[in-house]
N, C-alpha and C positions, 0 to 999 in steps of 0.2 A: 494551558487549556488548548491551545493549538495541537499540542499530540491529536488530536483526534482527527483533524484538518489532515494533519501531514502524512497520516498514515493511510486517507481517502480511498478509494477505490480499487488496491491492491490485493488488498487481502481477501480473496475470493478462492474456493477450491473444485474446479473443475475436472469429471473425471472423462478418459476413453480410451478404449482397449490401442495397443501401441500398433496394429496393422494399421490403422487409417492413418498414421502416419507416411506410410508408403504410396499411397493412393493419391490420385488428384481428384479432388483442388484439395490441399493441403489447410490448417489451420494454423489462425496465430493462436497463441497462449502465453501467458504470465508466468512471472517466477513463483506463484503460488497454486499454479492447479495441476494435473499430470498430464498435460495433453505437451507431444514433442513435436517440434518442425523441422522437416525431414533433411538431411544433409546436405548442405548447398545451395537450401533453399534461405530467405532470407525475408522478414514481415518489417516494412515499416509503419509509422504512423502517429497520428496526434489525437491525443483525450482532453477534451473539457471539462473539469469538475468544480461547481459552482456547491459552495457551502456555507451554510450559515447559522449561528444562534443566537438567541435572546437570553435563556435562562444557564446558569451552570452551575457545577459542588463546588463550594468553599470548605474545601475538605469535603464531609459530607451531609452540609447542610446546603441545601437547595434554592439559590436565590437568582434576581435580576441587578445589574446596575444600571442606574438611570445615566449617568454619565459615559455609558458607552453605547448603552441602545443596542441595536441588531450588530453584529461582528458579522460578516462577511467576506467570502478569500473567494476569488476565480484564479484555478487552475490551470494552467495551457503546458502538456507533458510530452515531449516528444519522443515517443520511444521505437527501440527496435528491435530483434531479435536473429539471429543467422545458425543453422545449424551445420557443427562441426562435425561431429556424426550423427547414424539416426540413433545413439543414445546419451550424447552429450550437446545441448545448447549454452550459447550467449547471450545474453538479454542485458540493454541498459535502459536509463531514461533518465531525463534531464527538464524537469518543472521550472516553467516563469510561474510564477507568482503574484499576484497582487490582492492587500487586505483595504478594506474599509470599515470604519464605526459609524454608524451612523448616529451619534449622539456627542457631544463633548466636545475639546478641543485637540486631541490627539491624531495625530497626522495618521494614514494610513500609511502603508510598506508597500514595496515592489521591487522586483527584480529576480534573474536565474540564482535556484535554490543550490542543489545538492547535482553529482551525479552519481549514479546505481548501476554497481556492473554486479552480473550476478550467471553464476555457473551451474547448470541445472542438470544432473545425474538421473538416468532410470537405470538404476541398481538390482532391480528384479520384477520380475514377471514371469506371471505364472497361471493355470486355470485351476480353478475350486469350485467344485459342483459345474452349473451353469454359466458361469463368468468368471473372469479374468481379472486377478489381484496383481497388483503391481504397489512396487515401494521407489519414491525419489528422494535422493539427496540435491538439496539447494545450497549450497554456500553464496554469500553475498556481503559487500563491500561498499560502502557510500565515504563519499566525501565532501567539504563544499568548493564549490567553483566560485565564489565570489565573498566579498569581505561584509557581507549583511550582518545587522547587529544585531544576539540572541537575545538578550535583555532588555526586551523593549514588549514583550509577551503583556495582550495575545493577539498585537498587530504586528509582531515579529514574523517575519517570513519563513522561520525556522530553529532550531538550537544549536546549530553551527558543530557540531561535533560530526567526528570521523567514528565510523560503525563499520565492524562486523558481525554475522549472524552465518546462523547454520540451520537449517529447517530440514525436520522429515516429514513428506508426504505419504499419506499411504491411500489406497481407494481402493474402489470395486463398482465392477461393474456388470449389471446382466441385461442384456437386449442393448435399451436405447435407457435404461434410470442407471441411476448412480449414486453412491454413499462417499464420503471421503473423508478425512481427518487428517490435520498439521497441527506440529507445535515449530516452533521457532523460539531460536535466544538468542537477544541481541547487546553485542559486547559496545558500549561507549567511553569514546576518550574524554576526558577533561576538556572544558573548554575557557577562554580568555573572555574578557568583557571587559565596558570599558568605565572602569570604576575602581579603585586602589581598595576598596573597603567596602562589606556588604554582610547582611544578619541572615543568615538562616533560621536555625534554634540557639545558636551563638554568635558573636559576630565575631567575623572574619576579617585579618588584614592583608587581603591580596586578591590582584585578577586575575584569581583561576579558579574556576569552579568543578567541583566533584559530582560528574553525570552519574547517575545511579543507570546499570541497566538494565533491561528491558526483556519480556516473556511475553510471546502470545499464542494463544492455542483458536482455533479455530473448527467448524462442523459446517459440510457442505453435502446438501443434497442436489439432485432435480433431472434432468432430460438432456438427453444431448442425442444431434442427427447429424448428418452430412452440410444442414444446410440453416439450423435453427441448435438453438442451445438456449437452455434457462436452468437456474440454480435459487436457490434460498443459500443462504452464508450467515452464521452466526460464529460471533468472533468475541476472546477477552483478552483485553490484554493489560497488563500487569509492570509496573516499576516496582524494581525488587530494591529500593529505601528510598529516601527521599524524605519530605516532610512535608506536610501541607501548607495551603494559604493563610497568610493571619487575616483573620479580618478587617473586610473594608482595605485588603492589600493587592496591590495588581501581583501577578503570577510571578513565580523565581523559573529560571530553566531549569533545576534541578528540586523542583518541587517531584510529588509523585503523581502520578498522575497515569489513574486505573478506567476502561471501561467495558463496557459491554455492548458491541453493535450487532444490529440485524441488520440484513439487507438483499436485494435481490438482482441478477446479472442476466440480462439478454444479448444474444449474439447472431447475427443472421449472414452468412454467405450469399453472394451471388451467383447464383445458376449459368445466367446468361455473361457475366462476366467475371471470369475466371481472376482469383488470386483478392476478389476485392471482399471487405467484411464488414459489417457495422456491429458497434457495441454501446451498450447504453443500460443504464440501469440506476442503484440509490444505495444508501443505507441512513439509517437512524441512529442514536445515542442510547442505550434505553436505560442507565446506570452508570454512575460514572466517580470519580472524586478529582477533583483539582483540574476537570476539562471541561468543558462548555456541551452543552443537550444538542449536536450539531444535525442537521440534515444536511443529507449529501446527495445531490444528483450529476450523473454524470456520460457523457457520451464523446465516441470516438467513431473517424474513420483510418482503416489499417488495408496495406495491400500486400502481395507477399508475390516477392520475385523466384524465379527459379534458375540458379547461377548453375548446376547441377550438365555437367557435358554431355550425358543422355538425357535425351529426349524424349518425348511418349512420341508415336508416330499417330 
C-alpha cells in the first residue's frame, strides 16, 4: 500500500518550448516534465511531502483497520539536477523517510530510502501550427542506500529493490498553456527478506521474493511563465502481476498494487532574486487496489547555480 507513498510527488508532466532554456533565470525541472536546465548550469534542493491515509483496497474491496488508524509518512528529498548539455540532464534524489500509525502496537520506520539517478534526453523538437512539439527520452536507475526491511508494509519505508525504467515524454505547447503525455516502465529486481518461508497464493520456501513490474502512464495539462507555473496531473499506474491482499492480512511487497491519482503542481520564481524557486502542490488516490486512498501534500525550496564560463554582462 505504500506504492502510492513512494511514488509521491514525482510524477508530474510539465511542458515549455526548449528556447527558455537558454535565457535567464533558468528553471529547475523533474525527471518527469519537458522543461531542460541549460548546460553548466546546476538546481539544488529539498521537498517536504507529508502523506496520509485511513481508508484502502484489500484487493478491491474498500475498507479501514482499526488497529492501524491514520498511516502517515513525512518525506524530506534532497535532490538535484546539473545540466551536461542544453540537451542532456542529470537529475538525482535521495528521500529520509519516516512512517507513523496512529493506532495499534506497531512501531513506526525511518530512515534514508533509495537513491535516483536519472538521464534525461530532448530527442526532438519541432514547430506544428502555432507551437512547438518536442519528444523526451528518460532513462532512470534507483537503488537502496541502506538495509531497511521491505516486509514490514505499510510502515515499511520502502520495497528495497533495485529499478530500472525508461519513459517517453512527449508535449505541446502554444503561448503560455500546455498539453503533455508520458508512459514509463519500470523493470524490478527480486528482492530478500527476513524470513526462510512466506505464502503468496502458494507458499514458498525461501528469502527471495519475485517483484512484479511496474507501468505508469500519465496526462498533464495547465500554464507555464517565466515566473509562475500550474498543471493539473493525472496519473495510473499499474503492477503487471502480483496478487492481492487476503483478508484481514497486512500487505506482501510483491502484492499488486494499481492506482489512479489526481493532482496539482505550483511553482513560482523569484524576480528579484535570481536562480531561487518555490514548489508546492498535492495529489489524491481516487482508485486504487492493494494501496491505501493516500493524500499527498507537498512543498519544496530549489536554487539553481550557474557553473557555466560565460557570463551574461
Amino acid at each position: 500500500m505504500m506504492k502510492s507513498i513512494l511514488l509521491y510527488f514525482y510524477r508530474c508532466c510539465i511542458v515549455i518550448c526548449c528556447c527558455l532554456a537558454f535565457v535567464k533565470p533558468a528553471h529547475a525541472q523533474t525527471d518527469a516534465d519537458a522543461l531542460m536546465i541549460p548546460k553548466n548550469f546546476y538546481c539544488a534542493g529539498l521537498v517536504y511531502t507529508n502523506s496520509s491515509w485511513k481508508d484502502y483496497w484489500e484487493g478491491t474491496f474498500k475498507r479501514n483497520n482499526a488497529n492501524i488508524g491514520t498511516l502517515s509518512t513525512n518525506t524530506y528529498t534532497l535532490v538535484g539536477n546539473y545540466g551536461i548539455t542544453n540537451k542532456l540532464d542529470i537529475l538525482f534524489s535521495v528521500p529520509y523517510i519516516t512512517t507513523n500509525a496512529s493506532a495499534g502496537t506497531l512501531d513506526g520506520q525511518h530512515g534514508v530510502q533509495d537513491l535516483t539517478l536519472t538521464l534525461k534526453w530532448l530527442a526532438l523538437q519541432t514547430e506544428i501550427g502555432k507551437g512547438i512539439f518536442s519528444v523526451h527520452a528518460i532513462a532512470e536507475g534507483s537503488t537502496p542506500l541502506t538495509n531497511y526491511e521491505p516486509n514490514f508494509l505499510p510502515l515499511s519505508i520502502g520495497l528495497h529493490s533495485t529499478n530500472a525504467s525508461i519513459r517517453a515524454l512527449v508535449n505541446y505547447q502554444t503561448g503560455r498553456f500546455f498539453v503533455a503525455g508520458a508512459g514509463q516502465y519500470v523493470r524490478r529486481s527480486d528482492i530478500n527478506i527476513d524470513q526462510n518461508a512466506y505464502y503468496t497464493t502458494e507458499e514458498i520456501y525461501s528469502n527471495q521474493v519475485y517483484m512484479p513490474n511496474v507501468t505508469n502512464f500519465l496526462f498533464s495539462t495547465g500554464y507555464r511563465s517565466l515566473l509562475f507555473n500550474a498543471e493539473a496531473i493525472l496519473s495510473q499506474t499499474d503492477t503487471r502481476g502480483g496478487f492481492d491482499m487476503r483478508k484481514n492480512d497486512m500487505p506482501f511487497p510483491s502484492n499488486r498494487m494499481d492506482m489512479t491519482t489526481a493532482g496539482v503542481l505550483f511553482k513560482y520564481s523569484f524576480n528579484a532574486v535570481s536562480g531561487l524557486e518555490l514548489t508546492a502542490g498535492g495529489n489524491r488516490v481516487l482508485a486504487g487496489r492493494n494501496v491505501g486512498q493516500a493524500t499527498s501534500l507537498f512543498g519544496g525550496v530549489l536554487y539553481i547555480f550557474d557553473f557555466s564560463k560565460k557570463k551574461a554582462k
